[in-house]
mmCIF file of the N, C-alpha and C atoms, coordinates in Angstrom:
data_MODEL
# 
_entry.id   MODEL 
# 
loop_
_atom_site.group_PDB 
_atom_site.id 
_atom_site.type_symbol 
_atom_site.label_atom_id 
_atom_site.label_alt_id 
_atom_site.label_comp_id 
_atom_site.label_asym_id 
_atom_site.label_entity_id 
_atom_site.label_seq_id 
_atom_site.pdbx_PDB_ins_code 
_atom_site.Cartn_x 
_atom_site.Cartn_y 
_atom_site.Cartn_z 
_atom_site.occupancy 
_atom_site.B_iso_or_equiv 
_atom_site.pdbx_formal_charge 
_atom_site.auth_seq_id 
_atom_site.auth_comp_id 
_atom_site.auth_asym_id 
_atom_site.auth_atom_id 
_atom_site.pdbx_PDB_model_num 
ATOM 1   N N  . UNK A 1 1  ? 13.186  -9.982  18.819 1.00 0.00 ? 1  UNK A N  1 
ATOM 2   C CA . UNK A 1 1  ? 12.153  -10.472 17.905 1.00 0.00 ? 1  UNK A CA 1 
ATOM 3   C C  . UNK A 1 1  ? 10.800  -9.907  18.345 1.00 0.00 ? 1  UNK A C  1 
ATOM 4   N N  . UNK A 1 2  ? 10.221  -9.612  17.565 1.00 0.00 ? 2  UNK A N  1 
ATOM 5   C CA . UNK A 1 2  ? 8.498   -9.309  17.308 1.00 0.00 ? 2  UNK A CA 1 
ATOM 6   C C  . UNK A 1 2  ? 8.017   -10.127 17.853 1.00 0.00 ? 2  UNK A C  1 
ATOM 7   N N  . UNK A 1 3  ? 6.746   -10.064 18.360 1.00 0.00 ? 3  UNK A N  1 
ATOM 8   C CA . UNK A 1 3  ? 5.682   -11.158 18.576 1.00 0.00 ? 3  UNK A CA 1 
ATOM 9   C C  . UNK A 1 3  ? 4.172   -10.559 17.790 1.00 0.00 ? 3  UNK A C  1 
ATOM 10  N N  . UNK A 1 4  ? 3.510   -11.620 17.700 1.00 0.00 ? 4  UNK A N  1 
ATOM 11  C CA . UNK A 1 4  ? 2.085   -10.884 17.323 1.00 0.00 ? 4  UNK A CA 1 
ATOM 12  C C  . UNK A 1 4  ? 1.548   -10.257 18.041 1.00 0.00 ? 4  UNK A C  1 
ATOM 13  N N  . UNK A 1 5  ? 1.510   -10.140 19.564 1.00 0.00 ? 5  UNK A N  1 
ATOM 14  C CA . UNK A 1 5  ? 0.214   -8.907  20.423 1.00 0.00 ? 5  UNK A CA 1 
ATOM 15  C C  . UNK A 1 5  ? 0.972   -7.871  20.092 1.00 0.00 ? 5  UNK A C  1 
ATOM 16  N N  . UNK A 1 6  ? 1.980   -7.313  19.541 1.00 0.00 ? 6  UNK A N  1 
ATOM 17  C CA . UNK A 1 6  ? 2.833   -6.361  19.389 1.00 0.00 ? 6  UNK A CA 1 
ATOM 18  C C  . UNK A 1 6  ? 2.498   -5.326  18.205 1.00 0.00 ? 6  UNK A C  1 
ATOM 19  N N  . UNK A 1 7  ? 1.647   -5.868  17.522 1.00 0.00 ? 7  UNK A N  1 
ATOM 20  C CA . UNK A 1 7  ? 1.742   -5.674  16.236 1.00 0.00 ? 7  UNK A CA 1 
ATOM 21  C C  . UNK A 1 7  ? 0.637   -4.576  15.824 1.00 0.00 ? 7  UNK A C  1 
ATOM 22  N N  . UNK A 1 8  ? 0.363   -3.261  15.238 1.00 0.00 ? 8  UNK A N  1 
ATOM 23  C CA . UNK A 1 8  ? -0.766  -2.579  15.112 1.00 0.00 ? 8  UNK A CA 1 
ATOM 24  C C  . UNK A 1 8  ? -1.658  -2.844  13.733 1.00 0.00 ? 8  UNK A C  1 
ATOM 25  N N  . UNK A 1 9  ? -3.036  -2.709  14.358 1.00 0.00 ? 9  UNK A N  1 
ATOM 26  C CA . UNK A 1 9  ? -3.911  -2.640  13.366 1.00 0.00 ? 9  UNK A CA 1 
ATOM 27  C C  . UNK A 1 9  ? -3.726  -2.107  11.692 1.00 0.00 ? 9  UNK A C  1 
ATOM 28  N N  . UNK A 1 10 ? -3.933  -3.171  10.663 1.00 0.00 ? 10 UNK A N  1 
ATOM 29  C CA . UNK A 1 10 ? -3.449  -2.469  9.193  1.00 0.00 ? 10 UNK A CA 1 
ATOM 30  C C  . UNK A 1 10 ? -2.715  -3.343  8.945  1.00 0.00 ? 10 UNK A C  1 
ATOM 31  N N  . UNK A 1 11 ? -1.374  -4.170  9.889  1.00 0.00 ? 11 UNK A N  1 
ATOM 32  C CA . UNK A 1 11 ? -0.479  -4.439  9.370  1.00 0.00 ? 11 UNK A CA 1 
ATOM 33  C C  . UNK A 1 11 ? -0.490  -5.953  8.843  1.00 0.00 ? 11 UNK A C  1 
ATOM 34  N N  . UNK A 1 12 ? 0.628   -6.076  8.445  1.00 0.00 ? 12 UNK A N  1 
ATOM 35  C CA . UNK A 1 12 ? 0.506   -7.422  7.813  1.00 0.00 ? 12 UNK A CA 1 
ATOM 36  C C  . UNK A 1 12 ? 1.794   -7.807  8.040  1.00 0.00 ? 12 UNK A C  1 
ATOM 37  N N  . UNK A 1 13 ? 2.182   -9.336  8.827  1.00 0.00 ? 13 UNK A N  1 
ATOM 38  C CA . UNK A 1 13 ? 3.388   -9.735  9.558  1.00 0.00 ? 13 UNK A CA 1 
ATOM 39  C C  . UNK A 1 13 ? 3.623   -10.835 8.970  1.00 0.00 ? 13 UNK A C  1 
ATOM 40  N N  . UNK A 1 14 ? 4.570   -11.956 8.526  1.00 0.00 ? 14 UNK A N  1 
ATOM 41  C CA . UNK A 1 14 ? 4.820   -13.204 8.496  1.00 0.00 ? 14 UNK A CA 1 
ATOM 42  C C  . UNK A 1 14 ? 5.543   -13.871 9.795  1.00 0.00 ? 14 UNK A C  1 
ATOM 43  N N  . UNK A 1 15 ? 5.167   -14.982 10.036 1.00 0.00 ? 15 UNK A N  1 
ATOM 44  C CA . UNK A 1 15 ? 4.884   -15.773 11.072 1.00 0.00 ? 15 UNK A CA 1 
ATOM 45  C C  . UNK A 1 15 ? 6.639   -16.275 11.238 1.00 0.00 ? 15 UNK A C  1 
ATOM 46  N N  . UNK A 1 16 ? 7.617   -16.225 12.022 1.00 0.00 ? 16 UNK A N  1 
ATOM 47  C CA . UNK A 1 16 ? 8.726   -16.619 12.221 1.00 0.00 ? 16 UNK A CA 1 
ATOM 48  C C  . UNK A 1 16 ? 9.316   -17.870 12.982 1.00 0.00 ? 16 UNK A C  1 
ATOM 49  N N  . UNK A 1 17 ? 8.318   -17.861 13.869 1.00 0.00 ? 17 UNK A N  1 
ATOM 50  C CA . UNK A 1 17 ? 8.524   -19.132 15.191 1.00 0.00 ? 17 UNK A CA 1 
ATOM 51  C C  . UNK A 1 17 ? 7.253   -19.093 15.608 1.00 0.00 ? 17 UNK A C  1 
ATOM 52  N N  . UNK A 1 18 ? 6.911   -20.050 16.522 1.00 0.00 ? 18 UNK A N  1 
ATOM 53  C CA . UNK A 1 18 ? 5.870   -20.322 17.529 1.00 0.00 ? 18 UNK A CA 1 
ATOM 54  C C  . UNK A 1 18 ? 6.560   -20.809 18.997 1.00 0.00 ? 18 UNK A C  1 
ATOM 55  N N  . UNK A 1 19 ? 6.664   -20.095 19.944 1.00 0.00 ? 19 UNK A N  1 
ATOM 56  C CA . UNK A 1 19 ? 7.122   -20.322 20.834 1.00 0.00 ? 19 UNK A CA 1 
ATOM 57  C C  . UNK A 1 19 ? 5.405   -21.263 22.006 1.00 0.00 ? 19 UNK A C  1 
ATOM 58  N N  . UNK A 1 20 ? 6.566   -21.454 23.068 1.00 0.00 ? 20 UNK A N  1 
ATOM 59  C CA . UNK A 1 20 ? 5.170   -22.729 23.659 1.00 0.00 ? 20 UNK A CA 1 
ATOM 60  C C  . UNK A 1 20 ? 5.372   -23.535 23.744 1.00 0.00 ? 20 UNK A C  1 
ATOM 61  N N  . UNK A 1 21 ? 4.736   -24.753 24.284 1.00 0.00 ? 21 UNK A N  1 
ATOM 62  C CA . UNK A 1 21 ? 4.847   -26.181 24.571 1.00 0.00 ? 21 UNK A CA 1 
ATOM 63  C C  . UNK A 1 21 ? 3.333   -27.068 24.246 1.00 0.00 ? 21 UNK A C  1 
ATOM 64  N N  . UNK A 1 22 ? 3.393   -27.955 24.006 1.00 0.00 ? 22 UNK A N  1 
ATOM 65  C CA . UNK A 1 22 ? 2.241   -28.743 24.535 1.00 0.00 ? 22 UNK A CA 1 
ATOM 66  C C  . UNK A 1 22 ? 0.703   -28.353 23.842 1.00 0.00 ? 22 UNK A C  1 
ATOM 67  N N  . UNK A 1 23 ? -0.196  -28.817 24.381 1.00 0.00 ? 23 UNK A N  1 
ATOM 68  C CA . UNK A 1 23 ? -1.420  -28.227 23.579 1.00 0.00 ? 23 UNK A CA 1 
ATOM 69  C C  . UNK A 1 23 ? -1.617  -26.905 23.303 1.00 0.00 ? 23 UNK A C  1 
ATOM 70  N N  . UNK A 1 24 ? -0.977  -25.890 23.988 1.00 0.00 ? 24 UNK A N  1 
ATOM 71  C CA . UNK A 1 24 ? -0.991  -24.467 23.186 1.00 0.00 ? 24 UNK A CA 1 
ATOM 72  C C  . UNK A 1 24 ? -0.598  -24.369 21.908 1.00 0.00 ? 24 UNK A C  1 
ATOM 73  N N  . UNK A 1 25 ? 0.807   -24.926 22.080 1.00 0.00 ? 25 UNK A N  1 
ATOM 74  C CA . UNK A 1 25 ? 1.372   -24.891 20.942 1.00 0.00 ? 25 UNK A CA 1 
ATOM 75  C C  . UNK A 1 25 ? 0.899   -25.386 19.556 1.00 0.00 ? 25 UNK A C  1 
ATOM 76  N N  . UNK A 1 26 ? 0.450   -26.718 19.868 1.00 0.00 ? 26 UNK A N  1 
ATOM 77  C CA . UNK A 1 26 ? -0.826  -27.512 19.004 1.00 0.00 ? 26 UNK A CA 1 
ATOM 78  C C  . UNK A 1 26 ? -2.077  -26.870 18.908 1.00 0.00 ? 26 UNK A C  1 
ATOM 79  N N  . UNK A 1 27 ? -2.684  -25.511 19.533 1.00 0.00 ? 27 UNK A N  1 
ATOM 80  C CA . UNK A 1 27 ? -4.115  -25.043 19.113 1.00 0.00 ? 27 UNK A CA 1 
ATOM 81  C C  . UNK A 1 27 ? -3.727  -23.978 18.495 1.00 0.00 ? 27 UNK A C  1 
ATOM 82  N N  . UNK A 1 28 ? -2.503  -23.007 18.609 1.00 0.00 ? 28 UNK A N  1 
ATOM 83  C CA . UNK A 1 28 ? -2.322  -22.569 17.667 1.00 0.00 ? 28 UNK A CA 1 
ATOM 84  C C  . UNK A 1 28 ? -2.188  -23.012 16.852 1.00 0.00 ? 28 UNK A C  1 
ATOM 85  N N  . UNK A 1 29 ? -1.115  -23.634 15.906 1.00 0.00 ? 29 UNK A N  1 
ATOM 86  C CA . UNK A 1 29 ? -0.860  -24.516 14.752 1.00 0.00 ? 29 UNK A CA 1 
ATOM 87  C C  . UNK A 1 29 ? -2.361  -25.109 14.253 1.00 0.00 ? 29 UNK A C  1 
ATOM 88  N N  . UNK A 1 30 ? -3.031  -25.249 15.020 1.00 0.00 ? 30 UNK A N  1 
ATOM 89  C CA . UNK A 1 30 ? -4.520  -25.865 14.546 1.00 0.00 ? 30 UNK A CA 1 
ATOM 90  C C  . UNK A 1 30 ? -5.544  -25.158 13.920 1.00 0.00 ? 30 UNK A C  1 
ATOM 91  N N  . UNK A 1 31 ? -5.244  -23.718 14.581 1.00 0.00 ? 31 UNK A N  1 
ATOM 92  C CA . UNK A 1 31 ? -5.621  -22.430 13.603 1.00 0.00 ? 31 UNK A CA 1 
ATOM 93  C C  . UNK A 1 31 ? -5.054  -22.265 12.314 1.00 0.00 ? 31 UNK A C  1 
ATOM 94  N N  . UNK A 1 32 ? -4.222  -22.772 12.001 1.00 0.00 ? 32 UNK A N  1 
ATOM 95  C CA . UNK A 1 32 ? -3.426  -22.380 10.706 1.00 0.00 ? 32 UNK A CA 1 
ATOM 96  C C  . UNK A 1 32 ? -2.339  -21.171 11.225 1.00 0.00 ? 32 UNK A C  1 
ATOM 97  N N  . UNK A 1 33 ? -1.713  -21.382 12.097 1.00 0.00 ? 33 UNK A N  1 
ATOM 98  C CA . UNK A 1 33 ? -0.599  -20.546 12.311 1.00 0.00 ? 33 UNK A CA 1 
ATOM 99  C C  . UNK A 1 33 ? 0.775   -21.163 12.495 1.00 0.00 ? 33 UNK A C  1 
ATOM 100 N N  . UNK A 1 34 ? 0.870   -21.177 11.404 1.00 0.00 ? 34 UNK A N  1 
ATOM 101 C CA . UNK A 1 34 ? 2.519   -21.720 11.040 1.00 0.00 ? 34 UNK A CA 1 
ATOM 102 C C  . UNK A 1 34 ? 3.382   -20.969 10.347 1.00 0.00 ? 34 UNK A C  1 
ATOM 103 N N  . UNK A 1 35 ? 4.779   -21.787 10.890 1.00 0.00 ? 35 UNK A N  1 
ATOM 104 C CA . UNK A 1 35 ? 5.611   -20.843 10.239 1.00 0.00 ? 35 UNK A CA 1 
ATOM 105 C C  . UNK A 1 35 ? 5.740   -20.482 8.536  1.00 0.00 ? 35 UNK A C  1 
ATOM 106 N N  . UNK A 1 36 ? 5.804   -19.028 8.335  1.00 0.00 ? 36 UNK A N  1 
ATOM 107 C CA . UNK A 1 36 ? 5.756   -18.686 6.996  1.00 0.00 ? 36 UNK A CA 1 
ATOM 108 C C  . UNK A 1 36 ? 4.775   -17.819 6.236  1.00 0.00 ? 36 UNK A C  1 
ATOM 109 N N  . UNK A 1 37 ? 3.332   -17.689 7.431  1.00 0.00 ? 37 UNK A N  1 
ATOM 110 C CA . UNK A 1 37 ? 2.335   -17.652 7.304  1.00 0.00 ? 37 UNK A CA 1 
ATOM 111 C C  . UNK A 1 37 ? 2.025   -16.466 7.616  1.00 0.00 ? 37 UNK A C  1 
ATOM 112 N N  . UNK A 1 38 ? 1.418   -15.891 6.754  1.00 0.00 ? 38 UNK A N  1 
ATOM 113 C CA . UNK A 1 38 ? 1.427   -14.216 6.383  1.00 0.00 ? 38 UNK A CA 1 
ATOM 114 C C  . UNK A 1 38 ? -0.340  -13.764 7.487  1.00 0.00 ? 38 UNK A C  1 
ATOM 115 N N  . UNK A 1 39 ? -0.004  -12.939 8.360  1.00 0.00 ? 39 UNK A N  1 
ATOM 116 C CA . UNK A 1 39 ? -1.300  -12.861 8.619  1.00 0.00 ? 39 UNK A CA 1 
ATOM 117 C C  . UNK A 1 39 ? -1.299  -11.040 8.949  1.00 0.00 ? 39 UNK A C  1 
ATOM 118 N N  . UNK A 1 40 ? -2.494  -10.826 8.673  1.00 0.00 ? 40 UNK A N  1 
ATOM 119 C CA . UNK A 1 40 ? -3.181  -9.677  8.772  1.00 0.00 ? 40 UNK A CA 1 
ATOM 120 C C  . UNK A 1 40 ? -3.770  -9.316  9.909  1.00 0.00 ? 40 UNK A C  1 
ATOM 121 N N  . UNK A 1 41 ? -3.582  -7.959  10.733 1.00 0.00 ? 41 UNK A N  1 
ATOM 122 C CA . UNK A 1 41 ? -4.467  -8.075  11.920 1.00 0.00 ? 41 UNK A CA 1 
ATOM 123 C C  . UNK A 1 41 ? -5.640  -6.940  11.238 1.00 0.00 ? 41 UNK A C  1 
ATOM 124 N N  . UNK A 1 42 ? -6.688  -7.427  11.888 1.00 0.00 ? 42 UNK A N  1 
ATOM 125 C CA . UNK A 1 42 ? -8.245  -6.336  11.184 1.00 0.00 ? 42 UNK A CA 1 
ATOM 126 C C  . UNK A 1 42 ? -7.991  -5.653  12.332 1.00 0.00 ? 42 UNK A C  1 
ATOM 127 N N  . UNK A 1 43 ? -8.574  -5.985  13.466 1.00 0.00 ? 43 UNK A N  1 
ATOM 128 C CA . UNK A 1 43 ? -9.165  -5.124  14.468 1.00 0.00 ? 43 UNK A CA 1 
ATOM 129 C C  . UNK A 1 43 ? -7.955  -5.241  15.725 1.00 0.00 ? 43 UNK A C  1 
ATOM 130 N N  . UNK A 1 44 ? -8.423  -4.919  16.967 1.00 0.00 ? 44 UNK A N  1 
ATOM 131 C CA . UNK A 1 44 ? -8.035  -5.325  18.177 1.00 0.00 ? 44 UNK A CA 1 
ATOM 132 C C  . UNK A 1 44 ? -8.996  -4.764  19.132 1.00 0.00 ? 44 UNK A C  1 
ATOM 133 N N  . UNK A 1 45 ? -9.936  -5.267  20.393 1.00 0.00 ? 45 UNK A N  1 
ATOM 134 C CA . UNK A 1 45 ? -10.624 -5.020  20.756 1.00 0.00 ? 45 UNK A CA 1 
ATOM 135 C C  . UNK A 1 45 ? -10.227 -3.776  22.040 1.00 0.00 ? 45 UNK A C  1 
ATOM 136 N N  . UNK A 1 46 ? -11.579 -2.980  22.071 1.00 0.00 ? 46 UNK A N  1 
ATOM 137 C CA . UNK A 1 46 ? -11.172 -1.784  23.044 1.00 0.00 ? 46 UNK A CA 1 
ATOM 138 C C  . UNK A 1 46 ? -9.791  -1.989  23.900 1.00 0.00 ? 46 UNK A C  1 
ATOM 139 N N  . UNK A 1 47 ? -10.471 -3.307  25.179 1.00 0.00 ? 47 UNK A N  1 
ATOM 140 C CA . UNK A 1 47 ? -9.135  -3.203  25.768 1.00 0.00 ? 47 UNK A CA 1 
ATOM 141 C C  . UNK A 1 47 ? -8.442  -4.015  25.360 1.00 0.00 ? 47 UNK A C  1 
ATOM 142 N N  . UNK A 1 48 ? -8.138  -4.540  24.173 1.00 0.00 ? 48 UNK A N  1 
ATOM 143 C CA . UNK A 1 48 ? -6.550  -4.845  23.552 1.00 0.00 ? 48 UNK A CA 1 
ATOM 144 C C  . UNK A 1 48 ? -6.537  -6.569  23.690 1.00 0.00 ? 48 UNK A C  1 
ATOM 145 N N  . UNK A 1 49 ? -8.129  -7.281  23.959 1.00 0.00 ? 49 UNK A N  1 
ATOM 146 C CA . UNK A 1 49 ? -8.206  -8.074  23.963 1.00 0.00 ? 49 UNK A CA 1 
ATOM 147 C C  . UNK A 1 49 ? -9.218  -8.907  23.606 1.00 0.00 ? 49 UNK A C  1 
ATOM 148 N N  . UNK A 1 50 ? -10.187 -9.740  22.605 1.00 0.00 ? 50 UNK A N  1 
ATOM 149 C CA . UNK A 1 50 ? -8.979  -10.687 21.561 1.00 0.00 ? 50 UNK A CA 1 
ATOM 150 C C  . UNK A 1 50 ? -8.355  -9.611  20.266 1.00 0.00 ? 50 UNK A C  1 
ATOM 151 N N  . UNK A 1 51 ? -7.756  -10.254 19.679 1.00 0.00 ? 51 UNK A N  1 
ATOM 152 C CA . UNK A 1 51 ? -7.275  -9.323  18.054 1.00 0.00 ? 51 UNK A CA 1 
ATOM 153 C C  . UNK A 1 51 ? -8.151  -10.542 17.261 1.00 0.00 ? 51 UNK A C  1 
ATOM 154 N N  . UNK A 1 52 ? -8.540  -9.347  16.488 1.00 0.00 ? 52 UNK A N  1 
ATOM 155 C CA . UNK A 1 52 ? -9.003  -10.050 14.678 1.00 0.00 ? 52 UNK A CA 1 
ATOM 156 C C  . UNK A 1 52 ? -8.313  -9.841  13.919 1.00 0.00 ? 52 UNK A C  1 
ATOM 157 N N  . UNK A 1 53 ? -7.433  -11.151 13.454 1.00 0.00 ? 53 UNK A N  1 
ATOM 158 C CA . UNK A 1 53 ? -6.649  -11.678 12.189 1.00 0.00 ? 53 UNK A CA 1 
ATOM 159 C C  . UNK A 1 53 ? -7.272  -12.061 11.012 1.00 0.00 ? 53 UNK A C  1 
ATOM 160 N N  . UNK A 1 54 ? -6.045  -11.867 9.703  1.00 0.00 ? 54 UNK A N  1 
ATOM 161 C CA . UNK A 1 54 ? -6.904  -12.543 8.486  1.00 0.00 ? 54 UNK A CA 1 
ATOM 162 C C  . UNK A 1 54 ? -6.054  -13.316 8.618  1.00 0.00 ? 54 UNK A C  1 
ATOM 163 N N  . UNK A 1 55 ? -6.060  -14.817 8.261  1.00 0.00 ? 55 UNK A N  1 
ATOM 164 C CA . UNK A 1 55 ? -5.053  -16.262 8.768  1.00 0.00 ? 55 UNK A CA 1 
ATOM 165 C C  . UNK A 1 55 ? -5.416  -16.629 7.177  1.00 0.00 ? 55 UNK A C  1 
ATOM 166 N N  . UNK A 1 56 ? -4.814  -17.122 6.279  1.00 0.00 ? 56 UNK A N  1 
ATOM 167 C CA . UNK A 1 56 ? -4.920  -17.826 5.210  1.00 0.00 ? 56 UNK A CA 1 
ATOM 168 C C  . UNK A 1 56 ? -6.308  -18.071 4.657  1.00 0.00 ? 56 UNK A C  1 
ATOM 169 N N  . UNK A 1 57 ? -6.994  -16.481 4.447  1.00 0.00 ? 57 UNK A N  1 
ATOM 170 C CA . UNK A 1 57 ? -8.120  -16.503 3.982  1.00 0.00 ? 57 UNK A CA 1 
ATOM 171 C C  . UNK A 1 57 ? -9.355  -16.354 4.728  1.00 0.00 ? 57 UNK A C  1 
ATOM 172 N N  . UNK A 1 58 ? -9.057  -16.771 5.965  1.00 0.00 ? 58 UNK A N  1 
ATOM 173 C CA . UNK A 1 58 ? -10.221 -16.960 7.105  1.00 0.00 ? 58 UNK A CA 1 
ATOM 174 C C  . UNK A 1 58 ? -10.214 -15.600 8.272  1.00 0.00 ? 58 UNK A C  1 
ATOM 175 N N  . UNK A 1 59 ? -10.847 -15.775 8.912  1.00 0.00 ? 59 UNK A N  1 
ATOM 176 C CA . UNK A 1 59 ? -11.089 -14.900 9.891  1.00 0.00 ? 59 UNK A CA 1 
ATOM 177 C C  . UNK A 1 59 ? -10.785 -15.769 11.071 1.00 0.00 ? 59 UNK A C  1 
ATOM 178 N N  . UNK A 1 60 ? -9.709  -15.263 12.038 1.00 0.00 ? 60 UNK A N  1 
ATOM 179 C CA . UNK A 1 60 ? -9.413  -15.808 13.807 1.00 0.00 ? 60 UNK A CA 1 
ATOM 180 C C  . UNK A 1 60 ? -9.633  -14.653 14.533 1.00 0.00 ? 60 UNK A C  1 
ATOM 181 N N  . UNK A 1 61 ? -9.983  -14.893 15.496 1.00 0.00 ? 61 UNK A N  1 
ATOM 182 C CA . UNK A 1 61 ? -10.135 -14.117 17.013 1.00 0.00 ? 61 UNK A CA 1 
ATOM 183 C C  . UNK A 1 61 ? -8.926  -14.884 18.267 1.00 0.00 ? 61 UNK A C  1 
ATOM 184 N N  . UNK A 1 62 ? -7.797  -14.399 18.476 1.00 0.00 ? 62 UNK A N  1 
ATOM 185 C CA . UNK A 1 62 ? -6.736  -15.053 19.144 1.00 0.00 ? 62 UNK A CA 1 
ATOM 186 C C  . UNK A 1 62 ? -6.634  -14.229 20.469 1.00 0.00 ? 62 UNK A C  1 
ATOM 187 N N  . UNK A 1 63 ? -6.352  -14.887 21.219 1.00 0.00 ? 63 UNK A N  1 
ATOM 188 C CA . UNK A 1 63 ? -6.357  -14.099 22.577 1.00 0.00 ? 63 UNK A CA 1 
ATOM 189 C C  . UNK A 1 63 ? -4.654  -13.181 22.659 1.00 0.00 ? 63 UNK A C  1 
ATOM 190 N N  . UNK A 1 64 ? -4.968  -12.351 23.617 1.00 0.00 ? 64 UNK A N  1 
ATOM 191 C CA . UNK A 1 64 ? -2.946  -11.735 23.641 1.00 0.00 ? 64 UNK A CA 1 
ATOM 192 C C  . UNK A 1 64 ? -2.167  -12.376 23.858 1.00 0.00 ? 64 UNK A C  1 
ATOM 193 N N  . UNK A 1 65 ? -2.433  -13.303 25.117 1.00 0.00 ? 65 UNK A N  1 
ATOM 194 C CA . UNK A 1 65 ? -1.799  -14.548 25.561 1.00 0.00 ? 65 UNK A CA 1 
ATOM 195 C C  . UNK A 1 65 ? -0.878  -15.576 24.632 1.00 0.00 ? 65 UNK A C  1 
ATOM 196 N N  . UNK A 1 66 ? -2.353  -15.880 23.831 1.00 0.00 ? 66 UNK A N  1 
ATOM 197 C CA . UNK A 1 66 ? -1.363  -17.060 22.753 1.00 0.00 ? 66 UNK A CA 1 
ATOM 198 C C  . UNK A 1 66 ? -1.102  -16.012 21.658 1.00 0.00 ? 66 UNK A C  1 
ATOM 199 N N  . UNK A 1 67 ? -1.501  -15.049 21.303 1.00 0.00 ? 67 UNK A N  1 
ATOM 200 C CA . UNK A 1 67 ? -0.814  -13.847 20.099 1.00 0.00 ? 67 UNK A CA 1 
ATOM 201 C C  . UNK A 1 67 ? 0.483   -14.138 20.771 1.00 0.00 ? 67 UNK A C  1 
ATOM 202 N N  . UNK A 1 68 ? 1.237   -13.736 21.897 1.00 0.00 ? 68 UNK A N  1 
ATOM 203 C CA . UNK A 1 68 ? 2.688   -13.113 22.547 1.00 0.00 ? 68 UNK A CA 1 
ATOM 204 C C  . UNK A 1 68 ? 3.377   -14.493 22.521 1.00 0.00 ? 68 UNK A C  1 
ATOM 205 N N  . UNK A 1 69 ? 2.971   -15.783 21.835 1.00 0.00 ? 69 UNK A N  1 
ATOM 206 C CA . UNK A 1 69 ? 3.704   -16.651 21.648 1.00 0.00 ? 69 UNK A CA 1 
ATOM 207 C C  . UNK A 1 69 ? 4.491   -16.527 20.503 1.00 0.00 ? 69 UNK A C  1 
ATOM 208 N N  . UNK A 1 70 ? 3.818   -16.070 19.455 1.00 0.00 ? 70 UNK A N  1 
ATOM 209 C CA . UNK A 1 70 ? 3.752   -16.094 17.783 1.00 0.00 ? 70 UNK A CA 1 
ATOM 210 C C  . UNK A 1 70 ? 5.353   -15.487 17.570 1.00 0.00 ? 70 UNK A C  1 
ATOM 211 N N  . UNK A 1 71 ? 6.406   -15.186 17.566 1.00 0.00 ? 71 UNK A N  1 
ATOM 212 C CA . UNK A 1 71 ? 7.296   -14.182 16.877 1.00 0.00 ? 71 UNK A CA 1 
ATOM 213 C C  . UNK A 1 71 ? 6.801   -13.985 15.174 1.00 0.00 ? 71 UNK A C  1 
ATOM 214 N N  . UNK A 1 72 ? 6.882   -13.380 14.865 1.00 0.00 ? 72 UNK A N  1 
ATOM 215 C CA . UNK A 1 72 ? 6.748   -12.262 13.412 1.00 0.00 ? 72 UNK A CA 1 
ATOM 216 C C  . UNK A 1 72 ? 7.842   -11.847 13.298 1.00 0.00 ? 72 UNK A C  1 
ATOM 217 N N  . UNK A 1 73 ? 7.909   -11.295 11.626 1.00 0.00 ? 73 UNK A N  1 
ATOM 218 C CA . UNK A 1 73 ? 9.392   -10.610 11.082 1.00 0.00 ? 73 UNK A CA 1 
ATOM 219 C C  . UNK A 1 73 ? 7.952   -9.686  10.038 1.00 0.00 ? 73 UNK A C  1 
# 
């Protein structure tokens, strides 16, 4: 399986699982990252850290860390 830090600039992924426990797991989901959920990456910074997503209309800045939780299809 995919994860989101995986993913290159342009593309556009839907959201498969959220792997994690505990309040991670809950601050993602608090972003609007749930399963089903189509997101866009804009940017990714020089060194590859945070990425800019389009999340259900909005603009996120997610770190790699909690991105490499996300699986995508």
């Amino acid at each position: 399986m995919n994860t989101l830090n995986n993913i290159k600039v342009g593309q556009t992924v839907t959201v498969a699982r959220l792997n994690g426990a505990g309040a991670v797991k809950r601050r993602i989901m608090d972003m609007g990252i749930t399963k089903g959920v189509e997101i866009y990456v804009r940017k990714v910074a020089p060194l590859g850290d945070p990425m800019e997503l389009t999340v259900r209309g909005y603009e996120l800045s997610i770190r790699k860390a909690d991105a490499e939780m996300v699986e995508v299809l």
